[in-house]
N, C-alpha and C positions, 0 to 999 in steps of 0.2 A: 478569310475575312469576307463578310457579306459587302452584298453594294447594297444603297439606298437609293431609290427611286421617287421622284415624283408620281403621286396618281389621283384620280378622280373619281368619285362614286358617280355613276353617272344618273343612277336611278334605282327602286327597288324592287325587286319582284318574289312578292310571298316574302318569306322570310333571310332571301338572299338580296344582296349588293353587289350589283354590274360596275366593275371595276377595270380602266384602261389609265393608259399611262397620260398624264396631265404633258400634252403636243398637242398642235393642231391635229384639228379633224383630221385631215387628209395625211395625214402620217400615223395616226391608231391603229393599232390592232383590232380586231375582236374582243368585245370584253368577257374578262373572267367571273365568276361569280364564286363567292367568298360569302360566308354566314356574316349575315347583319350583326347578328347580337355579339358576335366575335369582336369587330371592328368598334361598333358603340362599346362595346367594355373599355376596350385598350385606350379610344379616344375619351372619354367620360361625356360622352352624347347620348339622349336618345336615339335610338331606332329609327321613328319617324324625322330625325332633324338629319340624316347622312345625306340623303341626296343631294347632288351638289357640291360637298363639300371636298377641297384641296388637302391632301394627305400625302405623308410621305411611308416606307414600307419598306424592308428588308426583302431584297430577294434570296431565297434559302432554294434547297435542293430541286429540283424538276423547274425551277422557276416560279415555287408558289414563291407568294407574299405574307407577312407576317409583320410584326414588331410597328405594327400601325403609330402613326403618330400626327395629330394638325399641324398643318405649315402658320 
């Protein structure tokens, strides 16, 4: 069974979304970067409207993220 996480897009760069775990600042990681247009699918959002936005995510194998979904 996957777990599900809170996360944040924190911003976009090119065609990727900088993605950490929705915690304070001072408890984040490094963020990962995941294809935009991957995430705006799953959520039915544009592209340009992810930044910012409160998501929640399946962690699967190595630790990616997947099965995106808005809180």
């Amino acid at each position: 069974m996957s777990e599900r996480v809170n996360v944040i897009i924190l911003l976009l760069f090119g065609d990727q979304a900088e993605v950490v775990a929705d915690v304070p600042p001072g408890e984040r990681a490094e963020p990962e970067r995941y294809p935009a247009s991957e995430i705006a699918g799953a959520v039915g959002l544009p592209v340009d409207r992810l930044a910012g936005k409160r998501l929640t995510a399946d962690v699967g194998d190595g630790d990616r993220l997947s099965g995106w979904r808005l809180r």
